[in-house]
C-alpha positions in Angstrom: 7.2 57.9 -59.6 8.5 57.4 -63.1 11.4 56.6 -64.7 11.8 60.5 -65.3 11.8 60.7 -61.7 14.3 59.2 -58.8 12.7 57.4 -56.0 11.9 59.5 -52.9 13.9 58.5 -49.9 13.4 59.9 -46.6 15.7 58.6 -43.7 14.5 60.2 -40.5 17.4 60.5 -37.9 20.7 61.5 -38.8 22.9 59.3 -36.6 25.0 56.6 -37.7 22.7 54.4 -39.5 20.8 57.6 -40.7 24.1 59.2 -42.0 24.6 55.8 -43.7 21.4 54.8 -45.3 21.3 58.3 -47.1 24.8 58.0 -48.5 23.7 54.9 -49.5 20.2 55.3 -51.1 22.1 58.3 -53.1 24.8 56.0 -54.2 21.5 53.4 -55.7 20.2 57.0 -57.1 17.8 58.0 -55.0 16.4 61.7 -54.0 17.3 61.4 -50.5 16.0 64.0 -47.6 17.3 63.6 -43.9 14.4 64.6 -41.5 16.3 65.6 -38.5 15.7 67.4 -35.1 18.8 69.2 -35.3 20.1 68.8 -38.7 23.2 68.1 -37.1 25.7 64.2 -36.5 26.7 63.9 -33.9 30.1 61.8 -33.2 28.9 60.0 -29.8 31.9 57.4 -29.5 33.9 60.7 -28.9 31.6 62.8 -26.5 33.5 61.5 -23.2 36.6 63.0 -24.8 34.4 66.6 -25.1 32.7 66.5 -22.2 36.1 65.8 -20.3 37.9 68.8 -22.6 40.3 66.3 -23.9 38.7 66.7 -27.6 37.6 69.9 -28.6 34.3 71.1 -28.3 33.6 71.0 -32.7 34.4 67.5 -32.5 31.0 66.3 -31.0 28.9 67.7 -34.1 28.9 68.7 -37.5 26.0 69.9 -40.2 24.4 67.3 -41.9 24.3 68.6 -45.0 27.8 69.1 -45.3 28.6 65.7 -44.2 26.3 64.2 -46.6 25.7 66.2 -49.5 21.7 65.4 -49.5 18.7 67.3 -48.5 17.9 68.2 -44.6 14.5 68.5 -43.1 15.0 70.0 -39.6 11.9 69.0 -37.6 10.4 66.1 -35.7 9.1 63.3 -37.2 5.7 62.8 -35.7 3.4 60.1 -37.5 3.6 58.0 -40.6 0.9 58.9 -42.9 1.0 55.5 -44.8 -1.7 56.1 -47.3 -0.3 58.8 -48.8 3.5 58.0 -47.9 3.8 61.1 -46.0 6.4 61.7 -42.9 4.3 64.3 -40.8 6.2 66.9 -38.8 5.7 68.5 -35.7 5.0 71.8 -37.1 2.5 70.7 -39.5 4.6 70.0 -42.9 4.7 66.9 -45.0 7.5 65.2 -46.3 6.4 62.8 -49.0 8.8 59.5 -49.8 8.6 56.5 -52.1 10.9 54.7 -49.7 11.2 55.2 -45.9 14.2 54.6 -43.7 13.5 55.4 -39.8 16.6 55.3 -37.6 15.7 57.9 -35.0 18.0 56.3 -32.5 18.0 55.8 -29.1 18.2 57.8 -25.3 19.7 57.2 -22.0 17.6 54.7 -20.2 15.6 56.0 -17.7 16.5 55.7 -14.1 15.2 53.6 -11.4 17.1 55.1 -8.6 15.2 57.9 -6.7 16.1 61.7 -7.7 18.0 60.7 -10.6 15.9 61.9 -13.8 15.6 65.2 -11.8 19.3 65.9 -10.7 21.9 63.3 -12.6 23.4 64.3 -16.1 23.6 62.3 -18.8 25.5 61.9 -21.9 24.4 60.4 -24.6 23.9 64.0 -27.0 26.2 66.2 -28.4 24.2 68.8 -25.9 25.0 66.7 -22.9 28.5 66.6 -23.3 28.9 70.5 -24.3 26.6 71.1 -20.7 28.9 68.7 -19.1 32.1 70.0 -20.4 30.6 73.7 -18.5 29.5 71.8 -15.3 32.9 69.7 -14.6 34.9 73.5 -14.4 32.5 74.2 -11.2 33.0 70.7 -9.4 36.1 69.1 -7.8 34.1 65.7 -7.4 32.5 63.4 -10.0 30.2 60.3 -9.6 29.8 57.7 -12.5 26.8 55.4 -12.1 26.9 52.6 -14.2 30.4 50.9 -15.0 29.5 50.1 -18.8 30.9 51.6 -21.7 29.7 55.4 -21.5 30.5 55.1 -17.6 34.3 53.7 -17.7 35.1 56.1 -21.1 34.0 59.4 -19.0 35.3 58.2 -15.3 38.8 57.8 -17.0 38.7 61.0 -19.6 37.8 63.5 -16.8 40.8 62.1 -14.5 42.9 62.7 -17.0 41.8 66.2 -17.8 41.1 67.3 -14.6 43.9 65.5 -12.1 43.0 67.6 -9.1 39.2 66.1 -9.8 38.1 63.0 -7.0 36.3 60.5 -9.8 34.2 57.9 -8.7 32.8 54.9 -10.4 29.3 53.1 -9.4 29.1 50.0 -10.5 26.0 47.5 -9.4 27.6 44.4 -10.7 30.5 42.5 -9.9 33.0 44.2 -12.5 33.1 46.3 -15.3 32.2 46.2 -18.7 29.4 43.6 -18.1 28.5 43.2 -21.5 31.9 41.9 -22.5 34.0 38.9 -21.3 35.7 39.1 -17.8 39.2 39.6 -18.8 37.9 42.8 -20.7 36.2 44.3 -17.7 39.6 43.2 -15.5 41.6 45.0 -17.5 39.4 48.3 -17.4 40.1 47.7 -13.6 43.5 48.2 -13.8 43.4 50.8 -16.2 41.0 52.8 -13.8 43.2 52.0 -10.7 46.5 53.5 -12.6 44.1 56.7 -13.8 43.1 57.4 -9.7 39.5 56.6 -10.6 37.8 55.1 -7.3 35.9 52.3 -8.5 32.8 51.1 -6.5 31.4 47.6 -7.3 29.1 45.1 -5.8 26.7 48.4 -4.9 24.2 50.0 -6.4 23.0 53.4 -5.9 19.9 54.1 -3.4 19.2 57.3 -4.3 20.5 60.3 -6.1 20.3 64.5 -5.3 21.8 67.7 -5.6 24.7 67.2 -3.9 25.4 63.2 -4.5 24.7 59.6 -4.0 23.6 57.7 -1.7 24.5 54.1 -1.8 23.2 51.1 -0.5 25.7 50.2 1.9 25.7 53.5 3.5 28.2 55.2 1.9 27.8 58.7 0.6 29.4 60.5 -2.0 29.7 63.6 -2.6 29.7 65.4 -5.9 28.1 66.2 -9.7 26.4 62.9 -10.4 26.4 61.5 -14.1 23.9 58.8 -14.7 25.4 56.2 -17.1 23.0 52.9 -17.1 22.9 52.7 -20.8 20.2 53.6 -23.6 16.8 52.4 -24.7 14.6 53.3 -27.8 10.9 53.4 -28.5 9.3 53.7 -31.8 5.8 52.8 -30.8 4.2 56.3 -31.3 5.9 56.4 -34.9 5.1 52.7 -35.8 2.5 51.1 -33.9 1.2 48.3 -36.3 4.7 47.3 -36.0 6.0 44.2 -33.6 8.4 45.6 -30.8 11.1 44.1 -28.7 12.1 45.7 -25.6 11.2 48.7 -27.5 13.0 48.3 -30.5 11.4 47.3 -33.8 11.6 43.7 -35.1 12.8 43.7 -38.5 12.8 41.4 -41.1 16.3 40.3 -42.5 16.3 42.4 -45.2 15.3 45.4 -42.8 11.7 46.2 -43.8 8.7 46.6 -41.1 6.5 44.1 -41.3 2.5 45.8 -41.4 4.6 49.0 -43.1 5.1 49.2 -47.2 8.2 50.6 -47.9 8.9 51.6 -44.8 12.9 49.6 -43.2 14.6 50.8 -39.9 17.8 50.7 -39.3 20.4 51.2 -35.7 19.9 51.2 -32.1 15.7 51.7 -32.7 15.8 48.0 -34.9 16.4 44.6 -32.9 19.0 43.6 -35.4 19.8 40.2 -35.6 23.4 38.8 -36.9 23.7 36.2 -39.8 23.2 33.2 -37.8 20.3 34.8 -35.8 21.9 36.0 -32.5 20.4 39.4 -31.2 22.8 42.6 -31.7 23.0 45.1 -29.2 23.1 48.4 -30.1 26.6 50.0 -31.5 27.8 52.5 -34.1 29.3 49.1 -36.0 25.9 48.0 -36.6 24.2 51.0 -37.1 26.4 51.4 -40.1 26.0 48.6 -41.7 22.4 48.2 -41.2 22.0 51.9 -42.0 23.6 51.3 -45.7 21.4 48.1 -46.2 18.5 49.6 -45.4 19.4 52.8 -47.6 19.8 50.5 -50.9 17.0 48.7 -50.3 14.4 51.3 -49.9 16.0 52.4 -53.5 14.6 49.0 -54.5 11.7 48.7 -52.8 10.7 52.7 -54.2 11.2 50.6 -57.5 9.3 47.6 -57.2 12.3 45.5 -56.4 13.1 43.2 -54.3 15.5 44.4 -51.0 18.7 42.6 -50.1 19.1 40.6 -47.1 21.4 42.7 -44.5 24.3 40.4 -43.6 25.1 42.6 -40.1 28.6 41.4 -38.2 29.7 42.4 -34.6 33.5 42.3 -35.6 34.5 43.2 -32.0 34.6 46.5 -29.5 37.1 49.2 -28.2 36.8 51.1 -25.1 38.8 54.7 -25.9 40.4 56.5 -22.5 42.4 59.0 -24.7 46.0 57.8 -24.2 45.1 54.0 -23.3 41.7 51.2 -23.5 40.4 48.1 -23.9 39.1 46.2 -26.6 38.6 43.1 -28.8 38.9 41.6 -32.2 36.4 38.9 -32.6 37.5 36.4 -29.5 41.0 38.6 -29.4 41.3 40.7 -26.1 42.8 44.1 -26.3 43.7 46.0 -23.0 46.9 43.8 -21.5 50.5 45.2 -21.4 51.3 46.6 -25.2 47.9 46.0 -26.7 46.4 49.2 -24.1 48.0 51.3 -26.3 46.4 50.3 -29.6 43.1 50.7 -28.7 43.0 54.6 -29.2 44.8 54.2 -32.8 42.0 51.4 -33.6 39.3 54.0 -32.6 40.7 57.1 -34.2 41.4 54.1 -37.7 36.9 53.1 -37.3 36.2 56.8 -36.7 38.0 57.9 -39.7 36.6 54.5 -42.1 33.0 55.7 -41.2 33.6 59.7 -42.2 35.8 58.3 -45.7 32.5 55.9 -46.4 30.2 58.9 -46.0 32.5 60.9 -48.6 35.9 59.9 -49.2 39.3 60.8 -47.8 38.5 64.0 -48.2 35.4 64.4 -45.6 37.7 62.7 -43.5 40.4 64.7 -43.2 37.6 67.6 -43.0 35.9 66.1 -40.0 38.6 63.9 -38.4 39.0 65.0 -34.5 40.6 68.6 -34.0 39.3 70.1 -37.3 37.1 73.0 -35.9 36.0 76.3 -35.7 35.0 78.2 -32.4 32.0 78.7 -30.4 31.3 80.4 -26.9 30.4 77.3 -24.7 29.2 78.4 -21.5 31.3 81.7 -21.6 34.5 80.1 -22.7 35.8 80.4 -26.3 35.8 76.8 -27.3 36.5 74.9 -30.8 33.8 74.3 -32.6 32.8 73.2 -36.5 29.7 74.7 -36.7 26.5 73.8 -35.1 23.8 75.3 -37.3 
């Protein structure tokens, strides 16, 4: 590289911190390509809303290269070569870089219970929501397993949408939302009790089929099963030098891969850590910020700079169930009386802040929920963008 020449940033994933860190490393003036799968973004806090048929069906994906305005490789990243700085694709080609981002993101963790990896859905794709969004018109039962997140955001959307539907909620521990404080999950109680959700706590599944669940108590329930017990990452066969916890790839503070030159990563595949040193779990708020750090500083790094330290914050959550949800601001609990209702605006606010700091009002209003073209989804003419 000269100074003729702009550094060479790949960024392979397109998610959240991928969309981010290549806005970003084109902002510091780098030539930035997107190795993706797809070459699509998908919008995964709204997928429950798409799967359900709330939300359209164009509002779980969009082109990368529209929403970013950079380069996109469609392939999958298979191995670093790191002597030549060289992504290697499945189908043979190269993609050379100066300065390497790798967010490729995370999947739905994989299922202890018997018969689910063969017969349970998931969602955690723009795919899985657009096959579930087919699936639910054939069923008049639903079964949630696992009463995080994911599990209390699709339980609640489909009874909504589909009011003749019986929805049923699995839930192992004690109450929902485990990852939050209690009042949180309480109020996701109540919120699922006025929706006609059937929640089922203090049980986990036994085993899972065709037809249902079987639970450990004995009960049976009937119905399409949706398996909702979270994600996990692995990055080993891309980076093994590097040091991993619980699959996800230590980082440094600024971001970079120790054993790698050049090389950062960046969103649910990183163990982020905040300022003060407590572990982050994985969210589309950190993926964004780490994913613009890590952009920047693989600009400077490319140039024999030094990176910046990421200075990562979890500012809170919200919990989106269309009309109502639960959330919180720092230590402030949303989800009580009044405050249910705020939630949704706060969600539709974040999802609209992280399309105007990829490109502006502009490419928000383009890609804000409801903008979309058509597609045939499972023989129905559905709203969609455009999906490559």
């Amino acid at each position: 590289m000269t100074d003729q020449h702009p550094p060479r940033i790949v960024v392979i994933g397109g998610g959240y911190a991928g969309s981010h860190a290549a806005v970003a490393a084109r902002r510091a003036g780098g030539e930035v390509t997107v190795v993706d799968q797809d070459g699509l973004h998908g919008f995964l806090p709204r997928l429950a809303g798409v799967a359900a048929g709330r939300l359209r069906a164009g509002d779980a994906r969009t082109p990368l290269g529209e929403l970013l305005g950079v380069e996109v490789q469609q392939g999958s990243a298979e191995r670093l070569d790191v002597d030549q700085r060289r992504v290697e694709l499945a189908d043979g080609a190269g993609v050379p870089y100066d300065g390497l981002v790798v967010t490729a993101g995370s999947r739905t963790a994989r299922s202890p219970v018997p018969g689910a990896d063969e017969h349970a859905w998931s969602l955690h794709t723009p795919d899985d929501a657009l096959a579930l969004r087919v699936a639910l018109r054939e069923t008049s039962h639903l079964v949630v397993v696992g009463g995080g997140a994911t599990g209390v955001q699709l339980a609640a959307e489909v009874a909504a949408a589909h009011p003749t539907m019986t929805v049923r909620l699995v839930e192992a521990g004690s109450r929902l939302l485990p990852a939050e404080p209690r009042m949180l999950g309480n109020s996701m109680r109540r919120l699922l009790d006025d929706a006609g959700v059937q929640v089922h706590l203090d049980v986990h599944a036994s085993a899972i089929d065709a037809d249902g669940v079987d639970l450990a108590d004995g009960q049976r329930l009937d119905g399409l099963v949706v398996w909702a017990g979270g994600w996990e990452a692995d990055a080993s066969a891309l980076l093994p030098r590097a040091e991993f916890r619980d699959g996800r790839v230590v980082v440094a503070r600024d971001l970079t891969v120790t054993a790698y030159d050049r090389v950062l990563a960046a969103g649910d595949i990183a163990a982020h850590r905040d300022v003060i040193g407590r572990p982050l779990a994985m969210s589309a708020q950190i993926a964004v910020q780490a994913g613009a750090a890590a952009g920047a500083s693989a600009v400077a790094l490319a140039r024999g700079e030094r990176p910046t330290r990421a200075r990562l914050f979890e500012l809170g959550r919200v919990v989106d169930l269309g009309d109502r949800g639960v959330g919180r601001v720092g230590p402030v609990p949303l989800g009580w009386g009044p405050t249910a209702r705020l939630v949704p605006l706060m969600h539709l606010a974040i999802d609209l802040r992280h399309l105007a700091q990829l490109g502006g009002p502009l490419t928000a209003l383009a890609h804000a929920p409801g903008r979309g073209g058509h597609l045939d989804v499972g023989g129905h003419r559905e709203p969609l963008r455009a999906v490559g």
